[in-house]
C-alpha positions as CSV (number, residue, x, y, z in Angstrom):
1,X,-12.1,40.1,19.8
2,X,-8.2,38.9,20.4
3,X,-7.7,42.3,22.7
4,X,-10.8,41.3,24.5
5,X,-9.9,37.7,25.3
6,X,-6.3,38.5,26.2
7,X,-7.4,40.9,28.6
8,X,-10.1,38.0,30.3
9,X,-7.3,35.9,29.8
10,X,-5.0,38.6,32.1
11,X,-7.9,39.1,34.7
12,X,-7.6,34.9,35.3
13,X,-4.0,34.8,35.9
14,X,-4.5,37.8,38.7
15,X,-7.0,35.9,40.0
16,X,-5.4,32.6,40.2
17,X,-2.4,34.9,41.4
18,X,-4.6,36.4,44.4
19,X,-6.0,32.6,44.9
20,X,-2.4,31.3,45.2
21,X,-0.8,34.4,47.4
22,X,-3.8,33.2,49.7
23,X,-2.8,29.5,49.9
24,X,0.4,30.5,50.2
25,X,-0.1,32.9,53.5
26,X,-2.1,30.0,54.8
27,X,0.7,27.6,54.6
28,X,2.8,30.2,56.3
29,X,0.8,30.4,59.2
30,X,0.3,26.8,59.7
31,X,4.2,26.1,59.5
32,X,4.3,28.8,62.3
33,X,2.2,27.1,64.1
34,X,3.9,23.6,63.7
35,X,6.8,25.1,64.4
36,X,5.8,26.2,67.5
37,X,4.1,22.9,68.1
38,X,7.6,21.3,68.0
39,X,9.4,23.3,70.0
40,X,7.1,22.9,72.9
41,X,7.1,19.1,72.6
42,X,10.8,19.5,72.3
43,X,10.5,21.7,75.7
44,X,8.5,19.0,76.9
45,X,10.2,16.2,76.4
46,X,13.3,17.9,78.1
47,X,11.0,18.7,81.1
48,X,9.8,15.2,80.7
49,X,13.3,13.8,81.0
50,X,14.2,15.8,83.5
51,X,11.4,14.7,86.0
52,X,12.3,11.2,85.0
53,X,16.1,11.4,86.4
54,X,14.5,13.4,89.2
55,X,12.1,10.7,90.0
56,X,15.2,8.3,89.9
57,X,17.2,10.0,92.3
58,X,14.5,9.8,94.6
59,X,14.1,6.7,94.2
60,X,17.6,5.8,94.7
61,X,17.6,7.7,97.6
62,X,14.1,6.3,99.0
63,X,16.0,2.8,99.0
64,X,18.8,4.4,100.6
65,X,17.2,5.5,103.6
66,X,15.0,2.6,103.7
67,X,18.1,0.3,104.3
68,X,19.3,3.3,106.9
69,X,16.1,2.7,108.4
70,X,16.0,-0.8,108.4
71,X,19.8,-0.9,109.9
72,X,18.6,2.2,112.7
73,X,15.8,-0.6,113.9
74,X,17.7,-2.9,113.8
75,X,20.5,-0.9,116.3
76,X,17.5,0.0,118.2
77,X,19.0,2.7,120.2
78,X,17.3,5.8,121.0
79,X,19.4,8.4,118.8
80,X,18.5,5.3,116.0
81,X,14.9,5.7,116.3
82,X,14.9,9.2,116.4
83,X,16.8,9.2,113.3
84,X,15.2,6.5,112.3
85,X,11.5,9.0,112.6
86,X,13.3,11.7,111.2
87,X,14.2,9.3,108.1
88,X,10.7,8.0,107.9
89,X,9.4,11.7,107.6
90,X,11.9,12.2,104.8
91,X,10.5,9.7,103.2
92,X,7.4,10.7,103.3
93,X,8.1,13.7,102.1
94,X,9.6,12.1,99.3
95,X,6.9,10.1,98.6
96,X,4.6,13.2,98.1
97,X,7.3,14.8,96.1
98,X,7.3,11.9,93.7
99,X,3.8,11.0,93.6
100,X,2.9,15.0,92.8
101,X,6.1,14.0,90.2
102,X,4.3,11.3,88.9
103,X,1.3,13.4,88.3
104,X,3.6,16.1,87.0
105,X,4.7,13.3,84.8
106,X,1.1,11.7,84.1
107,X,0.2,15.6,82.9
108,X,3.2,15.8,80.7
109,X,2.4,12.9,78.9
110,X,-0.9,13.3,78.2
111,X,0.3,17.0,77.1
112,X,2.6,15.0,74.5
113,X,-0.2,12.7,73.2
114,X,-2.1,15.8,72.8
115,X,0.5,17.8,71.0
116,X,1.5,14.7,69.0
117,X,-2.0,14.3,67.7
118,X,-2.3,18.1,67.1
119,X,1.1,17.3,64.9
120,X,0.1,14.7,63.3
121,X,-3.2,16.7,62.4
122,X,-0.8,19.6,61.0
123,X,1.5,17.2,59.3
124,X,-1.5,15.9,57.3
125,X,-2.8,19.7,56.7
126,X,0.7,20.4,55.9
127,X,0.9,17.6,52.8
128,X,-2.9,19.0,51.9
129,X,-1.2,22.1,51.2
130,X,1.4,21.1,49.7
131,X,-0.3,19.0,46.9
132,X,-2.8,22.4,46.3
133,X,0.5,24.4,45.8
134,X,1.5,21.4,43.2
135,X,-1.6,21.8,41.7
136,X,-0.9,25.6,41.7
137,X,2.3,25.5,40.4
138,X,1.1,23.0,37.6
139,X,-1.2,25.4,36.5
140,X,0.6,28.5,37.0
141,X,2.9,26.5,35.0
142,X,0.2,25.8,32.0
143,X,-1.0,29.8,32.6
144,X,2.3,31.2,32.0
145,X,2.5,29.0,28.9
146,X,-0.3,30.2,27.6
147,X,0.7,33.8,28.2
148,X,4.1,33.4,26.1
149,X,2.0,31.6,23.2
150,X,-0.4,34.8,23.8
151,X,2.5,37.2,23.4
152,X,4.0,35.0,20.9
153,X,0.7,35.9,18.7
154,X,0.6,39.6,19.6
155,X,4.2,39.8,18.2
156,X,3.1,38.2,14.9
157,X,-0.1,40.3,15.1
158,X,2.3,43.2,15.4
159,X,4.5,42.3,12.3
160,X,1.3,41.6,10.5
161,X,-0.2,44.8,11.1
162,X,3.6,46.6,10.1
163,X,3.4,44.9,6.8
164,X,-0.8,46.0,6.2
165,X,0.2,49.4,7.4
166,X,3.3,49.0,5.1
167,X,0.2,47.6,2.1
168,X,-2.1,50.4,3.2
169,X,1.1,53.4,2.3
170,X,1.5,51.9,-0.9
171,X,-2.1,51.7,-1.3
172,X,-2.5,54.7,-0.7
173,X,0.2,56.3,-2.5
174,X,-0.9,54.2,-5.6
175,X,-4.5,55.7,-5.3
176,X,-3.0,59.1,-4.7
177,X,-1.1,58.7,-8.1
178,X,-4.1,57.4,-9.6
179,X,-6.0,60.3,-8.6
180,X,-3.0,62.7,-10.0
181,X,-3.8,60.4,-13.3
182,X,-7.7,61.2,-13.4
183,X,-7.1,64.7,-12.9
184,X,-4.8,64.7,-15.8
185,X,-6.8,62.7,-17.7
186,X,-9.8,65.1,-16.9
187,X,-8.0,68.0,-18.1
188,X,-6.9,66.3,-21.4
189,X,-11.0,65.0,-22.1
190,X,-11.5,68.8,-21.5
191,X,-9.5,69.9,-23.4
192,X,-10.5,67.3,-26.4
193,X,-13.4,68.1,-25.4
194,X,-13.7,71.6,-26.8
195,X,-11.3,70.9,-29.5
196,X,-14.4,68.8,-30.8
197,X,-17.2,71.2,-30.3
198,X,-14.9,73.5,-32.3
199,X,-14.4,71.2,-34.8
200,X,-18.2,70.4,-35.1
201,X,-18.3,74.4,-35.5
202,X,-15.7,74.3,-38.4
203,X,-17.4,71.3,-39.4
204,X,-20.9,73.2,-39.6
205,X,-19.7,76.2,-41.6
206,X,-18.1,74.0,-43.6
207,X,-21.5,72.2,-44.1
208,X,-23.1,75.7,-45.1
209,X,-20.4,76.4,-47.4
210,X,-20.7,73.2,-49.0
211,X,-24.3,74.0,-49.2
212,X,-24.0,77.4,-50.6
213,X,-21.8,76.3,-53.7
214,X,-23.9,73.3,-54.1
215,X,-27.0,75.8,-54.7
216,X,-24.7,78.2,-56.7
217,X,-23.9,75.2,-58.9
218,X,-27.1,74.3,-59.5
219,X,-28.3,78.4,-60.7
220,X,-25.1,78.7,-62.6
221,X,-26.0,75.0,-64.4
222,X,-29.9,76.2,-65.0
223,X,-28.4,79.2,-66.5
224,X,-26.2,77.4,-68.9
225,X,-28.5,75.0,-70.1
226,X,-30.7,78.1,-70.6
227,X,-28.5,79.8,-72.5
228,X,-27.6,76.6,-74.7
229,X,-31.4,76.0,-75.2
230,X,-31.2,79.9,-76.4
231,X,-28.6,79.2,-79.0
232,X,-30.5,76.6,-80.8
233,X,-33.2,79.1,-81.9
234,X,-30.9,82.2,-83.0
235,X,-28.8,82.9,-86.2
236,X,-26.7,80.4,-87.8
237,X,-24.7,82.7,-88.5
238,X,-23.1,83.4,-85.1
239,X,-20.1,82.3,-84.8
240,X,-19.0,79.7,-82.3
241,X,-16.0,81.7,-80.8
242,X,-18.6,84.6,-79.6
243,X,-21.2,81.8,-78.2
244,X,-21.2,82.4,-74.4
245,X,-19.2,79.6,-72.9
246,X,-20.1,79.7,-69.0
247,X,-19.5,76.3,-68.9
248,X,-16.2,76.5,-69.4
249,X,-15.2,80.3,-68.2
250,X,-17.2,79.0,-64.7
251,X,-14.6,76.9,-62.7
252,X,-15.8,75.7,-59.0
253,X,-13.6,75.9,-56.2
254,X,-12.5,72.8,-55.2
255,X,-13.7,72.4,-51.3
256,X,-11.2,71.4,-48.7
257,X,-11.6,68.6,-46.8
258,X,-11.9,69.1,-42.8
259,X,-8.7,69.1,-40.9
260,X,-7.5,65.9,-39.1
261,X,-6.7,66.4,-35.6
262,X,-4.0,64.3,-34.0
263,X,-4.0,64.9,-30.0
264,X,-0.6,65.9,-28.7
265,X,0.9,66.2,-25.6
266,X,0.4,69.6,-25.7
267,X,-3.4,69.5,-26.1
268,X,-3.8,66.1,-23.8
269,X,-0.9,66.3,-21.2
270,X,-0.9,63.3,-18.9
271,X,0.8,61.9,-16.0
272,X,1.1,58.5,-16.7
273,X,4.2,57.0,-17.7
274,X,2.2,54.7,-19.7
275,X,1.4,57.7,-22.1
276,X,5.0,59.5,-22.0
277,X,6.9,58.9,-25.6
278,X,10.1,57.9,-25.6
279,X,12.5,58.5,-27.7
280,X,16.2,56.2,-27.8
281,X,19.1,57.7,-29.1
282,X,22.1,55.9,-30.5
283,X,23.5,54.8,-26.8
284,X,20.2,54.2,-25.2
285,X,18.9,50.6,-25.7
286,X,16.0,49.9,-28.0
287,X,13.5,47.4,-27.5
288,X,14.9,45.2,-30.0
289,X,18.8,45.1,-28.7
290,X,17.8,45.9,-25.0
291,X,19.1,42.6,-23.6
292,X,22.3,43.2,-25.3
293,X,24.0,42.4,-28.7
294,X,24.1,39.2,-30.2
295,X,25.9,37.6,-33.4
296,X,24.5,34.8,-35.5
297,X,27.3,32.6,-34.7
298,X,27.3,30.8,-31.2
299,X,30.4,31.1,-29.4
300,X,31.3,28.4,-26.7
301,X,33.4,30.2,-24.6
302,X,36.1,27.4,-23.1
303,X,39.2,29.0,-22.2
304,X,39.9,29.5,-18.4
305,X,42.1,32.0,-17.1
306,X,43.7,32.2,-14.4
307,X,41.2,32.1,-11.2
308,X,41.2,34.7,-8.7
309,X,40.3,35.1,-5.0
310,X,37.2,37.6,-5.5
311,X,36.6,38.2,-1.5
312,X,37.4,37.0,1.8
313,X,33.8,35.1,2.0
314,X,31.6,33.0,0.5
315,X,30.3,34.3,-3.0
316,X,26.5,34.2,-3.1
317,X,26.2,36.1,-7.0
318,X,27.7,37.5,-9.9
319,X,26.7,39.6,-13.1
320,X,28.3,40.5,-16.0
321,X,27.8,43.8,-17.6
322,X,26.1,44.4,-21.0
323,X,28.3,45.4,-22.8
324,X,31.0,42.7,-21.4
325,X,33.6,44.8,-19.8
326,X,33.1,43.9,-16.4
327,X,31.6,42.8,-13.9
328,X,30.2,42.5,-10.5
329,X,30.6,39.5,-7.1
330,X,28.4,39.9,-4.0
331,X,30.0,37.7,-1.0
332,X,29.0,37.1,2.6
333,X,31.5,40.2,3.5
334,X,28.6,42.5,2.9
335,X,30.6,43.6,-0.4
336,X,29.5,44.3,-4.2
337,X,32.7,44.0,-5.9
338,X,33.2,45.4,-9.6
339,X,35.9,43.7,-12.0
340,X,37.6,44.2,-14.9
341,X,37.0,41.6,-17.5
342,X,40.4,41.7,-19.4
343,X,42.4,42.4,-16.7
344,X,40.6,41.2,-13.8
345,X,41.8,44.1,-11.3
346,X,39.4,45.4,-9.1
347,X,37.3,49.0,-10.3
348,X,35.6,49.0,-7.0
349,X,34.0,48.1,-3.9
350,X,30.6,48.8,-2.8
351,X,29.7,48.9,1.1
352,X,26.8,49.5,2.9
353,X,24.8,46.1,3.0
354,X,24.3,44.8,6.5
355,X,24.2,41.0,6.1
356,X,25.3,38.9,3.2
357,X,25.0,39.9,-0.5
358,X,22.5,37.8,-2.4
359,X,22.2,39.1,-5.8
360,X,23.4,41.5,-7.8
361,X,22.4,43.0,-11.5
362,X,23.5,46.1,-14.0
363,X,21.4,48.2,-15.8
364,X,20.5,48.7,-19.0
365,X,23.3,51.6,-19.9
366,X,25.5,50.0,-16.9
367,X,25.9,53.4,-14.8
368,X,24.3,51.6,-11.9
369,X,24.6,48.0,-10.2
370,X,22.0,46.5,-7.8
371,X,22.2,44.3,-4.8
372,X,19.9,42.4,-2.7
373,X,20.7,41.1,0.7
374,X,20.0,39.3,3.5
375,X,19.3,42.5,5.5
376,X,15.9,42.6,4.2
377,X,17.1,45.3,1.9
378,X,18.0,46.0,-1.8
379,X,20.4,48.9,-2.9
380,X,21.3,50.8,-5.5
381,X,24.5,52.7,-6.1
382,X,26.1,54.7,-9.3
383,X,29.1,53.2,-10.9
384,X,31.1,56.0,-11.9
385,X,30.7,57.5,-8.4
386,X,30.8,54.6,-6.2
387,X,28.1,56.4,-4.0
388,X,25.0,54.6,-2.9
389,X,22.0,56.5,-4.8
390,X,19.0,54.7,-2.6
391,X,18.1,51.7,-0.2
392,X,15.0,50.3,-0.6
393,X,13.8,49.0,2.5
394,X,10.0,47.5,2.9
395,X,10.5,43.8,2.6
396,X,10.6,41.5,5.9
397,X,12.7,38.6,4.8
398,X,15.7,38.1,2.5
399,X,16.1,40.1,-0.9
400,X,17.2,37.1,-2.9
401,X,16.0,38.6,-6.4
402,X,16.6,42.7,-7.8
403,X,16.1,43.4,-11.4
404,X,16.5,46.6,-13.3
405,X,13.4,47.4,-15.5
406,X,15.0,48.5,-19.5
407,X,14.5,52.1,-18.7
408,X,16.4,51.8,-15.5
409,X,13.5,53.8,-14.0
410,X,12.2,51.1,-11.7
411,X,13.8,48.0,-10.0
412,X,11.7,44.8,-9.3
413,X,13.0,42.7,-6.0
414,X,11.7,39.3,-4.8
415,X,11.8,38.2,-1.1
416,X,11.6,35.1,0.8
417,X,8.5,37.7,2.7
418,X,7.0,36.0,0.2
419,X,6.3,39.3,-1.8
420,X,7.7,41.1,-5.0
421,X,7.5,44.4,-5.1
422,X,8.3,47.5,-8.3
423,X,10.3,50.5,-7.0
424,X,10.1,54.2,-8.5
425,X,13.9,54.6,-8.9
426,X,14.0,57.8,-9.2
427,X,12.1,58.6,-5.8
428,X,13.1,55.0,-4.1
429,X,9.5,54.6,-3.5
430,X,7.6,50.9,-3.8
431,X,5.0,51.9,-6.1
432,X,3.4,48.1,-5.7
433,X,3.7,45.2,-4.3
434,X,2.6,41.5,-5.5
435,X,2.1,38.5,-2.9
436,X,2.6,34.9,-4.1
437,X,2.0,32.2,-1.5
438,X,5.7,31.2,-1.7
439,X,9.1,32.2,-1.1
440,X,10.8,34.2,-4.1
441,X,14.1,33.1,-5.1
442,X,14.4,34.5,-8.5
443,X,12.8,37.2,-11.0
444,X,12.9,38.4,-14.3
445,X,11.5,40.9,-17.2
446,X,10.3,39.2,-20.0
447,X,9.2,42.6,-22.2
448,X,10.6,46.2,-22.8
449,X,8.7,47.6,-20.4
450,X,8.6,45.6,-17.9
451,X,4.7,45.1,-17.7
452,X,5.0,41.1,-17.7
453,X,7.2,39.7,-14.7
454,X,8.5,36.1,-14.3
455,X,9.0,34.6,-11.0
456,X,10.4,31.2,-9.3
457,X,9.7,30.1,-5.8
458,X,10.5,28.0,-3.0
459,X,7.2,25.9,-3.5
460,X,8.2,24.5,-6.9
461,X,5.9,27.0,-9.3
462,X,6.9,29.6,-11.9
463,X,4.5,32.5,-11.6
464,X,4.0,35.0,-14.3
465,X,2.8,38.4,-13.0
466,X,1.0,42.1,-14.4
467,X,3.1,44.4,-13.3
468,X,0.5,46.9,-14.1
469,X,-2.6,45.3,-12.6
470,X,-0.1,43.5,-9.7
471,X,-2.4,40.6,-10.4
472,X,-0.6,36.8,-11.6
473,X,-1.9,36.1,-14.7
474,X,-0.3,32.7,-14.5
475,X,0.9,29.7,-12.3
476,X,2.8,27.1,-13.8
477,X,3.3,23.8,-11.5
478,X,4.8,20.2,-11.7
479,X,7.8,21.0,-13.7
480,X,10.0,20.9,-11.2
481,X,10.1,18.5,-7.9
482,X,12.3,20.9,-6.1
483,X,12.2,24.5,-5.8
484,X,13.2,26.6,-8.5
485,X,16.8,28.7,-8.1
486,X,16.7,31.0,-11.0
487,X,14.6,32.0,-13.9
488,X,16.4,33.9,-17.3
489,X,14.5,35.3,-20.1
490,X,15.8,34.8,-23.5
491,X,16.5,38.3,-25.7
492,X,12.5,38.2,-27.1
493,X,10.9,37.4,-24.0
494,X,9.3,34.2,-25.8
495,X,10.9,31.9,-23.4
496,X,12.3,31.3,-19.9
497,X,14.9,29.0,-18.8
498,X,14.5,27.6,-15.1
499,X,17.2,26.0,-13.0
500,X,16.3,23.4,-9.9
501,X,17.5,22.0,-6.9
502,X,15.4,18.6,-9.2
503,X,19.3,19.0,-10.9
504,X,17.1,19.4,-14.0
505,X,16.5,22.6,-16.1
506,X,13.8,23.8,-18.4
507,X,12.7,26.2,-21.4
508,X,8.8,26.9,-21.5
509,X,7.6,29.3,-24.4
510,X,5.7,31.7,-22.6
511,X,2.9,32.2,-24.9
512,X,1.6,28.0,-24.2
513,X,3.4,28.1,-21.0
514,X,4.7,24.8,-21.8
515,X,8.1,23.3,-21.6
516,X,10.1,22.8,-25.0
517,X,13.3,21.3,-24.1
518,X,14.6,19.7,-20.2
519,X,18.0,20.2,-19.5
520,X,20.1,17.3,-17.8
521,X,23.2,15.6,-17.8
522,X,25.1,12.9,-15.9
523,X,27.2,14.6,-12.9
524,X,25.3,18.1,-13.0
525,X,23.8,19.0,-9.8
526,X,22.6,22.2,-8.7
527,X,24.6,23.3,-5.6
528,X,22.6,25.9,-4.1
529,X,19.1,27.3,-3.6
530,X,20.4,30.5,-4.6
531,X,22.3,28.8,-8.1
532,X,21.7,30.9,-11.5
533,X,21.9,29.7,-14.7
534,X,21.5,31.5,-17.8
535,X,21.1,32.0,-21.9
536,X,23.8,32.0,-24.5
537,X,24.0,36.1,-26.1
538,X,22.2,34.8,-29.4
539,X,19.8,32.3,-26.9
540,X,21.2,29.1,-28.8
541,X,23.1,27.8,-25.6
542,X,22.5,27.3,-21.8
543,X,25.2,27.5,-19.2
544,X,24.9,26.2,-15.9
545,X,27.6,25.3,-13.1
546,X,27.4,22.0,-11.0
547,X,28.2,21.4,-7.1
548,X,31.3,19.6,-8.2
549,X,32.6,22.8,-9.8
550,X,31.8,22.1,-13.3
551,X,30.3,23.7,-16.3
552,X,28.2,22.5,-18.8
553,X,27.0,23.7,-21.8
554,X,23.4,22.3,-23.5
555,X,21.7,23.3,-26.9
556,X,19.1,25.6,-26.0
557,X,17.3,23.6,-29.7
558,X,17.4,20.1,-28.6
559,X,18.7,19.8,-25.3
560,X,22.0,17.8,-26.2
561,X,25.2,18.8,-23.8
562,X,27.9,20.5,-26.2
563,X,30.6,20.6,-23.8
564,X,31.8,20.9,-20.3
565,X,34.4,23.0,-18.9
566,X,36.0,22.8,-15.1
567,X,38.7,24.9,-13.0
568,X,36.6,25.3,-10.0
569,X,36.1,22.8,-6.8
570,X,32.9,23.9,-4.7
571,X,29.5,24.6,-6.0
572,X,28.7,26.9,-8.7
573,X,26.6,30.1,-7.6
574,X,26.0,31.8,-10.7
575,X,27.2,31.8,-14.0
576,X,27.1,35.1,-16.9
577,X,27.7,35.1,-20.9
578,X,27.7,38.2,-22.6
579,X,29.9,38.9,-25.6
580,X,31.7,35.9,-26.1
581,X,32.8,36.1,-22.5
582,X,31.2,33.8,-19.4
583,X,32.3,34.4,-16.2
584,X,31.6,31.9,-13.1
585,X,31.7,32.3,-9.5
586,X,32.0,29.6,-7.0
587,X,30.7,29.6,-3.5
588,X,34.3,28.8,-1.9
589,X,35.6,32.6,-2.9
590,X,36.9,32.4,-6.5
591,X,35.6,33.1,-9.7
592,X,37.1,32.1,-13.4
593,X,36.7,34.2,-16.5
594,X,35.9,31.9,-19.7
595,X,37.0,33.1,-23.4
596,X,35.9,31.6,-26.8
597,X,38.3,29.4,-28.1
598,X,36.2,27.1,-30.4
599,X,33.3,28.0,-33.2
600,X,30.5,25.6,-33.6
601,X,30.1,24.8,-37.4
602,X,26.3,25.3,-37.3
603,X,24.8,29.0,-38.6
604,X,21.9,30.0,-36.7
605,X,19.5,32.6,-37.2
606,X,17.5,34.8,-35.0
């Protein structure tokens, strides 16, 4: 229906094009022809004043040889009036030359009342067509309008149909995978299939055996109490010891009891990752410690060192690694950097983003470091080689949010597309893709495997999504006036902390998905839409940096500020706590590593 009116919309401005191309030939001619007009009243006029001085000289010359004449009479000799005769017939040829002059004249005139009428006629054609090629021009104008809005929508049309097309892949790739999963699943039900019609057959025979003994039991009992009713009637002197005893010589065998049959992968193979066992060694992270280790004694870390330049741009993020060792900037110079924590030299630096670095993350086992950027794209590169591994491109705004899943097998970005999407890492495929109706600027895992996601968005609301389903199984709203920067999970996944540009912070226990503690203080301000805050190691503090530069500590219990701490000037962009160590980064280049230098009295327990 669009196609069909743009192209009626495209036969209209031809035609008003023809239409105008028309008018426009018109006018041509008729300023030819006024043209022309005046340049013959210009020719004349000339003529016109021409015949005039003509007419004058004759005149003059008329009254000259009148007085000649009059003088000649008044001489009155012969050679006078012969002269005088030849002077009158002069003058009468004069006087025909200026009456057929005055006619000349007469006929010019009229000629110029003629042609001045004609002109005036044109003139007022002339301003006819001039106000129709206004009115043309006004609504060319209005027409080409029109046509830019027109292509305006065909170019959004156009991106709309890249993103279903972009939908329809993934939808199609997920069905294909599904249909990989039946199949599987098919060929597992067969084969449990006739692992239980064999079973019934063991069953049966075990049925018939059962059966068989029973009616064995039964003779051999008849026969004993027989042989017992024998005994009573025969000699008394018999002695016990040779009395028949089939009672107790006859033992029965004891009957086993059917198998149990536990399906294994080898007689129900499957596809699915949801069915694939894992097992965690002593290095890979369990789902009990797979946010990182934590001791029962909170640790405020306080002590600054010395700050360092971290790049030659803005900083936008920063991460700490797991296991506190280092960790990683991402700046406007399209640069991941990576750190050392204790002696803050530089391990390495990551290209290959084309616009400014938004977020960053580690994984679980930290052999890899993500980035999201304002290129529309996330990436993903290996620590120990420096190389880029994949770039996941599919998103049509800004990566603001990218999250490693525990296993490190999938990544989980947020855009301001308004779209999260799930990544197969291993293959850098999107495997799905979730819209909210707002911008993401932050997201989160709150479970091992990453089957419940946590998001916060430009519109105010905390979303909680099915990873598996890609359906939002919950929309929290009103606890925030101003769009939400960051979302953190605490080690269990029981709560998330959000940070706003309201200046205010929360904690809302997932399973009511109501808030248990708001987070304020006098002077803290959140300085960017971008700002991340985060969760203590052993989730009994928050930490979140100010506009002014500042730090401030809160009880993640009661919502009382422990402490602040300050040795930066320009906003806070992120801040990271893991191991006793918090590192902060501000948005004017720099970024301070904090140690623990105090010990809060107060024991608490996970």
């Amino acid at each position: 229906m669009e196609a069909e009116a743009f192209n009626c919309g495209d036969d209209n401005i031809l035609s008003l094009f023809h239409v105008r191309d028309q008018h426009e030939k018109a006018f041509t001619t008729v300023i030819e022809s006024y043209n022309a007009l005046v340049l013959k009243l210009a020719s004349y006029v000339e003529q016109n004043m021409a015949l005039q001085a003509r007419a004058q000289t004759y005149e003059e010359l008329h009254d000259k040889l009148t007085y000649e004449v009059t003088t000649l009479r008044e001489l009155g000799s012969i050679s006078s009036q012969k002269r005088t005769c030849e002077l009158e017939g002069e003058i009468e040829t004069m006087k025909e030359e200026q009456e057929r002059l005055y006619k000349t004249l007469a006929t010019n005139a009229q000629r110029l009342v003629e042609q001045n009428y004609t002109l005036a006629s044109q003139e007022a054609t002339l301003q006819e067509n001039i106000s129709e090629i206004q009115k043309l021009m006004e609504v060319n104008r209005v027409l080409a309008g029109k046509n830019h809005e027109m292509r305006d929508l065909i170019d959004e049309k156009d991106g709309t149909i890249q993103v279903l097309q972009d939908e329809l892949s993934t939808t199609q790739l997920e069905v294909t995978k599904l249909d990989e999963k039946a199949k599987a699943l098919q060929q597992g039900n067969e084969i449990l299939t006739a692992r239980s019609r064999q079973l019934e057959m063991e069953n049966a025979e075990l049925l018939e055996w059962r059966k068989k003994a029973t009616e064995e039991a039964d003779r051999m009992k008849a026969m004993i109490e027989a042989t017992e009713e024998d005994n009573r009637y025969s000699s008394p002197l018999l002695s016990p010891a040779l009395t028949p005893s089939f009672g107790r010589a006859f033992s029965f065998p004891a009957v086993a009891p059917p198998p149990v049959v536990t399906p294994t992968h080898a007689s129900a193979p499957s596809s699915s990752s949801s069915y694939t066992h894992c097992s965690y060694d002593s290095e890979s992270p369990t789902r009990g410690s797979w946010r990182g280790s934590w001791t029962n004694v909170s640790v405020i870390p306080l002590k600054s060192n010395k700050k360092m330049i971290a790049h030659d741009s803005e900083i936008n993020a920063i991460a700490i690694s797991n296991n506190g060792s280092m960790f990683a900037t991402g700046s406007n110079d399209k640069t991941v950097k990576v750190w050392d924590v204790l002696t803050r030299s530089l391990k390495s630096t990551l290209h290959g983003c084309l616009q400014s670095v938004m977020c960053v993350a580690f994984n679980s086992t930290d052999d890899y470091i993500l980035a999201g950027s304002n290129d529309n794209a996330a990436r993903l590169w290996h620590l120990g080689t420096g190389r880029s591994r994949h770039t996941l491109t599919g998103h049509t705004g800004k990566v603001f949010a990218a999250r490693f899943n525990p296993d490190s097998n999938k990544v989980i970005t947020g855009s301001h597309d308004r779209s999260i999407k799930i990544w197969d890492v291993q293959r850098g495929y999107c495997v799905r893709s979730m819209f909210p109706p707002s911008s993401v600027n932050d997201v989160c895992l709150l479970d091992y495997d990453g089957s419940t996601i946590a998001s916060g968005h430009m519109d105010c609301a905390l979303r909680f999504w099915d990873s598996r389903s890609g359906n939002c199984v919950q929309e929290v709203t009103g606890i925030h006036q101003e769009q939400i920067t960051s979302v953190s999970p605490t080690s269990d996944g029981f709560q998330v902390l959000t940070n706003s540009r309201d200046n205010t912070l929360r904690i809302l226990d997932v399973r009511t998905y109501k808030t248990q503690v708001v987070l304020q203080a006098e002077g803290y301000k959140t300085g960017t839409n971008w700002s991340r805050a985060c969760f203590s190691p052993d989730d009994q503090y928050v930490l979140a940096g100010s506009a002014d530069g500042k730090l401030f500590y809160w009880s993640a219990t009661d919502g009382i500020l422990e402490k602040t701490a300050q040795d930066q000037k320009s906003p806070i962009v992120g801040v990271a706590w893991s191991h006793g160590t918090a590192v902060s980064a501000e948005k004017d280049r720099s970024v301070v590593v904090w140690n623990a230098i105090a010990r809060r009295s107060v024991m608490y327990s996970k």
